[in-house]
C-alpha positions as CSV (number, residue, x, y, z in Angstrom):
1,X,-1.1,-6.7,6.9
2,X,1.8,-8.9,8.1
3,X,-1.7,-11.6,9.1
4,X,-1.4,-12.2,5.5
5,X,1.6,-14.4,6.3
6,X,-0.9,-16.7,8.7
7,X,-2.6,-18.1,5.2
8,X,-1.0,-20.8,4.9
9,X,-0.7,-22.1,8.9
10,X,-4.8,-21.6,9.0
11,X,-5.1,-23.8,5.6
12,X,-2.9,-26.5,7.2
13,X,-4.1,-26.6,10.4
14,X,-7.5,-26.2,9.2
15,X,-8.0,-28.0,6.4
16,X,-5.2,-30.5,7.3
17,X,-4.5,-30.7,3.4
18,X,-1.8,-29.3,0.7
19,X,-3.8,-27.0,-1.6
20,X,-1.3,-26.2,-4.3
21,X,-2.6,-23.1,-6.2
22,X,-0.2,-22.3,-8.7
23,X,1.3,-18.6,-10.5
24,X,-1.3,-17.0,-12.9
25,X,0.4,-16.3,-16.5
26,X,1.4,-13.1,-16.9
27,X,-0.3,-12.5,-20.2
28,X,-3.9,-13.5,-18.5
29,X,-3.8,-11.3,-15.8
30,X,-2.0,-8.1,-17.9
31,X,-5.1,-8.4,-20.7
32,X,-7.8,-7.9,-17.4
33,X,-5.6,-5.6,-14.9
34,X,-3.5,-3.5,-17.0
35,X,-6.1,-2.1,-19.5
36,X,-5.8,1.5,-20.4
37,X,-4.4,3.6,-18.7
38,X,-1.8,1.4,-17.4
39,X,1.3,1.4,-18.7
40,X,4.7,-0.2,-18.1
41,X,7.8,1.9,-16.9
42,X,11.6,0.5,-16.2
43,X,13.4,2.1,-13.6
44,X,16.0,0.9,-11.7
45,X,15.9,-2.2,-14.0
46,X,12.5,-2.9,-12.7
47,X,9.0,-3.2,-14.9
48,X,6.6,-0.8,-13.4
49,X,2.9,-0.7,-13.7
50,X,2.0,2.9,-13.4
51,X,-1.7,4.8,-14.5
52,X,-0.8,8.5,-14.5
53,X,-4.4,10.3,-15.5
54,X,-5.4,13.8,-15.4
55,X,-4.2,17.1,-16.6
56,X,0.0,18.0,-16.9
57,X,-0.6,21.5,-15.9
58,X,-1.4,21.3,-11.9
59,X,-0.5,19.5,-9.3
60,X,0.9,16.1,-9.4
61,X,-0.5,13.4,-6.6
62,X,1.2,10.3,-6.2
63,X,-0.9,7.2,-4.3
64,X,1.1,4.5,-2.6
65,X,-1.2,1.4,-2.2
66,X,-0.4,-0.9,1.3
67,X,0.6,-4.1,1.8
68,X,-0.5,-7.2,-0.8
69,X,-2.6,-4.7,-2.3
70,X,-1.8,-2.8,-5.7
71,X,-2.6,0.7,-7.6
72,X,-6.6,-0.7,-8.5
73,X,-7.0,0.4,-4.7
74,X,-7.1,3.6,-5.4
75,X,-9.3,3.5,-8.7
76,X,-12.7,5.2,-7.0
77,X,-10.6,7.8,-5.4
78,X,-8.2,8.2,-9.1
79,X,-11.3,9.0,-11.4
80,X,-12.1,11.9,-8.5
81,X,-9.2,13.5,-8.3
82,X,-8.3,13.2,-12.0
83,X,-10.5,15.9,-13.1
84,X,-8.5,18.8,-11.5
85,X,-4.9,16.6,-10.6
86,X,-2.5,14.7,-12.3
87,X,-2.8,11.1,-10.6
88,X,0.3,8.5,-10.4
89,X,-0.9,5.1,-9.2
90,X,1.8,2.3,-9.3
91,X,2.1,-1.4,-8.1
92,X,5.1,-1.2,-6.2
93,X,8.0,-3.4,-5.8
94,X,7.2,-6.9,-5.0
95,X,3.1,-6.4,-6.0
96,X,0.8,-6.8,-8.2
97,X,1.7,-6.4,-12.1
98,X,4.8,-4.7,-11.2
99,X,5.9,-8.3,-9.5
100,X,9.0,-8.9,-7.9
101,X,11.8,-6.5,-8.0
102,X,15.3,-8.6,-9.9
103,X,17.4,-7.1,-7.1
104,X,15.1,-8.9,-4.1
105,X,15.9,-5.4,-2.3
106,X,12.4,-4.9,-1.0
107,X,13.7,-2.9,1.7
108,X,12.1,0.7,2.3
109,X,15.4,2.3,0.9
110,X,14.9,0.4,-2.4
111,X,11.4,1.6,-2.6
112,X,12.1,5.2,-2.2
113,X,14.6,5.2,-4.6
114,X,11.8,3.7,-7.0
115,X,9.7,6.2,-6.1
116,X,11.9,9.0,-7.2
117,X,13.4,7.8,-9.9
118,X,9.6,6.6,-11.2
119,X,9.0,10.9,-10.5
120,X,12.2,11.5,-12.3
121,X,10.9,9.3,-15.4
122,X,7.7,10.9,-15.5
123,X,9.0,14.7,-15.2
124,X,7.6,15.4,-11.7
125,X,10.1,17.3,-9.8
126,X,7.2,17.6,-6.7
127,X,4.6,15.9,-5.6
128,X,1.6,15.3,-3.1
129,X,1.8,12.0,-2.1
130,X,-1.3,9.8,-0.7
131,X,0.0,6.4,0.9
132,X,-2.5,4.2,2.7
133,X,-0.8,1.4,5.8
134,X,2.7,0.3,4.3
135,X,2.4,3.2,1.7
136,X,2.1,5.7,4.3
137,X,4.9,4.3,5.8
138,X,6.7,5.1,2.4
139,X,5.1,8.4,2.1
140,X,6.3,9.8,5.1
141,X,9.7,8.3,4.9
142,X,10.4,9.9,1.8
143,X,9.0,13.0,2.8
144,X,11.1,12.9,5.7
145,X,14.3,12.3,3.2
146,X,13.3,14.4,0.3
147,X,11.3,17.7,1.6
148,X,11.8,19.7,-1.5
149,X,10.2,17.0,-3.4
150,X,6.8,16.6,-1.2
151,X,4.4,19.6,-1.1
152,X,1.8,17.6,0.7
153,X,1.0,14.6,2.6
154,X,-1.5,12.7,3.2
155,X,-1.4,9.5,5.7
156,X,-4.1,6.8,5.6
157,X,-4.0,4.5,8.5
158,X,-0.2,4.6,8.0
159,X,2.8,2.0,9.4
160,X,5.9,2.3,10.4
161,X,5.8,2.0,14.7
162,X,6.3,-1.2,16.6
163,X,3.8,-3.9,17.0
164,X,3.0,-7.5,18.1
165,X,5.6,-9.7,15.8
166,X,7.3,-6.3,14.4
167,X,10.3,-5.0,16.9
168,X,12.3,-2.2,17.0
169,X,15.8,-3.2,15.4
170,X,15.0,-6.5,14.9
171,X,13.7,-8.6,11.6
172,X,10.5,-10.0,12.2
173,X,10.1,-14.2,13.4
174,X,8.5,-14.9,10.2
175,X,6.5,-18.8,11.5
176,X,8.4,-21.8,9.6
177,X,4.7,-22.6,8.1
178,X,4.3,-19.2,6.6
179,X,6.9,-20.6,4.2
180,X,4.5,-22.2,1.7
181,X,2.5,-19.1,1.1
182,X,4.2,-19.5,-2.2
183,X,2.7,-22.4,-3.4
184,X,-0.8,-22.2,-1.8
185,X,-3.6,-19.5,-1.5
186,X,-6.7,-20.9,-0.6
187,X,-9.7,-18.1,-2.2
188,X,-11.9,-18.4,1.5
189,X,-8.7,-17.8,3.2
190,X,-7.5,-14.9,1.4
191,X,-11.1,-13.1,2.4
192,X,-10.8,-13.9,5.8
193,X,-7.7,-11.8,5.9
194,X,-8.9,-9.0,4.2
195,X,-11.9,-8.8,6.7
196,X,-10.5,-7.1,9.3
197,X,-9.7,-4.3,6.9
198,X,-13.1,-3.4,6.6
199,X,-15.6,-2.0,9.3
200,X,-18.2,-3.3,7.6
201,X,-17.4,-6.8,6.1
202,X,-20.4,-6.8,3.5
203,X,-18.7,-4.1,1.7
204,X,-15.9,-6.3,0.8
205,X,-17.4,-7.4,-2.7
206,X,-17.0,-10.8,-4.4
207,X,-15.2,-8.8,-7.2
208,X,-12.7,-7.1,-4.7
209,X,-11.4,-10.2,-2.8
210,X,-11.1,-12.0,-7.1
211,X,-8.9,-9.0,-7.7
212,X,-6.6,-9.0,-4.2
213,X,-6.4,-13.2,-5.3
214,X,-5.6,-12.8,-9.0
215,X,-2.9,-10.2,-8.3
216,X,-1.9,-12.3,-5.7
217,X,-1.1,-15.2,-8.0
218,X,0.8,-12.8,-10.6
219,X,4.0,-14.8,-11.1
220,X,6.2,-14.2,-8.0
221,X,4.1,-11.8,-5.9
222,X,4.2,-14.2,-2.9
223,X,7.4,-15.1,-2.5
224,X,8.3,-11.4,-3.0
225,X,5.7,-10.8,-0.2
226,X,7.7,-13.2,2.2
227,X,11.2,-11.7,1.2
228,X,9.7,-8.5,2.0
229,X,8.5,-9.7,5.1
230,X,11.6,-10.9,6.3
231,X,13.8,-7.8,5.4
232,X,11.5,-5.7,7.4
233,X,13.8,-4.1,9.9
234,X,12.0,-1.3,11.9
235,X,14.0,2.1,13.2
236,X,11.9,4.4,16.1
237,X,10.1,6.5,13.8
238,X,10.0,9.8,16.0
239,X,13.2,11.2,14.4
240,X,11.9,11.3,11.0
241,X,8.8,11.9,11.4
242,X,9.7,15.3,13.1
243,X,11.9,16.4,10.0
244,X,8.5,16.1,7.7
245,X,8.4,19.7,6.6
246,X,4.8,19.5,4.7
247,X,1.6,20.2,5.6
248,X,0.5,16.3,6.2
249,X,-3.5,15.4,6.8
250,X,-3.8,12.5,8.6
251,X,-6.6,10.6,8.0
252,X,-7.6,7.0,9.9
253,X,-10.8,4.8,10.8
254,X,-12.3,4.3,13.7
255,X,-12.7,0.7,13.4
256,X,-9.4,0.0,11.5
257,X,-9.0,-3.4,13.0
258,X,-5.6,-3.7,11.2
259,X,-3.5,0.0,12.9
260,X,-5.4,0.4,16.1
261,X,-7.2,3.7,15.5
262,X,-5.2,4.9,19.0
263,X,-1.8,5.1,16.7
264,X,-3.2,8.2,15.4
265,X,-2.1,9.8,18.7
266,X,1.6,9.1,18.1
267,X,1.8,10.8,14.3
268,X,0.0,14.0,16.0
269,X,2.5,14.2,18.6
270,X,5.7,14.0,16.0
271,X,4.6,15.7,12.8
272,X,5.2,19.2,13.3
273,X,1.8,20.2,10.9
274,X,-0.4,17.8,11.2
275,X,-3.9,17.5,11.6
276,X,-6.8,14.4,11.9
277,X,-10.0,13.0,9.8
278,X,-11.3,10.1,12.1
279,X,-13.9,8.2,10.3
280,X,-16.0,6.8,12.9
281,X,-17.7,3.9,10.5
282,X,-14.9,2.8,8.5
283,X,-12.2,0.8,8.8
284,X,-8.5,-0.1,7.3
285,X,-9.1,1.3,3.8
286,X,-11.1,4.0,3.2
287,X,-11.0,4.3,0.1
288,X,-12.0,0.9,-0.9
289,X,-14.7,1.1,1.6
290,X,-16.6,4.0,1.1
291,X,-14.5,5.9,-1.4
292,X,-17.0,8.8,-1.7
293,X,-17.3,9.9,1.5
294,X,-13.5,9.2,2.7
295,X,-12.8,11.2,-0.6
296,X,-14.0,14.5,0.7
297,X,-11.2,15.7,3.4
298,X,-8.5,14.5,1.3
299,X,-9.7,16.1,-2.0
300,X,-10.3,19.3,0.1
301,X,-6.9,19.4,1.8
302,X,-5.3,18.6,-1.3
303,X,-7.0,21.7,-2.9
304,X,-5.5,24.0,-0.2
């Protein structure tokens, strides 16, 4: 959701005043967000928050949350799924209680070498993996890179093809103004950006937008946000995508206001197994949403 980075123009130019808003402690936020299950990994020399839930004995699914989001995303969908998977949910690098990565790598390479080496921690040789916009970006890189190490794939709304801002072999113009996003987050703002995520904005709860802004304010996520920003350097995806061996389920919202809905029409054409779930009422996120209904597909193709 690169429109994140327009926070801090729209507080300026709108309300024409500095609104510091300072880091949360650490501590604070760890005692509310990273209750059990959570725990803490280190991989690569980076702190990972990870839930893994569900039974040892079947299949593994990983769930890689998008952009400024983190693992709670998938919460709804994780309590599902947990009764006949094992479900791995983690903040990646740069987000939430996982924070910012010590190398300031936040390039895609870095995070799929997170990603296996968080698989190779937790004794999961293969996995399906479940990435939603920026996560289905990852997804489908690393499936693209590590076949033998993906049984199934499922794309929500995924990144990863050119848009406005966001060139082909070229680092983004990330605005001069964006450049305070670390020191101010207004609360009204934040919700107007995560909006256009929804299809239906009153299902974006008062308790979901204090979660995206307390995570937010974890000690260096928003600074990490902007490096990542910057380092994004975007390759034609076509070539990898056609190498993507799985069986991948493609799933997207009609009203994603985010990834036009149209984009769809480009993964069906490279993945070589592929099929489509439109929703034709929701939007960005699914499975924040209406994580019941958006559930269903995903839980059945994962069954297969």
């Amino acid at each position: 959701m690169p429109v994140i980075l327009l926070l801090a123009a729209l507080g300026l130019i709108g309300g024409g005043a500095w609104l510091f808003t300072p880091d949360k402690p650490r501590p604070a936020l760890e005692a509310v967000y990273a209750q059990p299950p959570s725990a803490f990994v280190t991989v690569l020399g980076l702190r990972v928050h990870v839930r893994d839930t569900g039974p040892r004995d079947g299949r593994t699914v990983i769930l890689l949350h998008g952009l400024g989001s983190s693992l709670h995303t998938w919460e709804p969908w994780a309590n599902t799924l947990s009764h006949r998977f094992r479900v791995i949910r983690f903040d990646l690098p740069g987000f939430g209680l996982t924070g910012p990565d010590p190398s300031g790598d936040y390039s895609d390479a870095r995070s799929m070498a997170v990603l296996a080496a968080l698989m190779d921690a937790l004794a999961v040789p293969r996995a399906s993996l479940v990435g939603n916009s920026m996560g289905g970006k990852l997804a489908w890189q690393f499936a693209a890179a590590h076949p033998g190490r993906v049984d199934r794939l499922v794309l929500i709304s995924p990144d990863g093809y050119a848009s406005p801002g966001f060139a082909y072999g070229k680092k983004p113009d990330v605005p001069v103004v964006a450049r305070v996003l670390p020191y101010t987050l207004p609360r009204f703002l934040l919700r107007m950006n995560l909006t256009p995520a929804y299809a239906d904005p009153s299902r974006l709860t008062d308790a979901t937008v204090a979660r995206y802004y307390d995570l937010m304010l974890a000690p260096g996520v928003r600074r990490a946000l902007l490096d990542r920003t910057e380092q994004v350097m975007l390759e034609p995806p076509e070539p990898r995508l056609h190498a993507i061996t799985a069986p991948t389920l493609l799933v997207w919202g009609e009203k994603d206001g985010l990834i036009p809905f149209a984009n769809a029409q480009d993964y069906l054409k490279a993945i070589p197994d592929v099929r489509l779930v439109a929703l034709p009422d929701l939007g960005h996120v699914p499975q924040e949403e209406d994580p019941s209904r958006s559930l269903v597909p995903v839980e059945a193709f994962l069954a297969e």
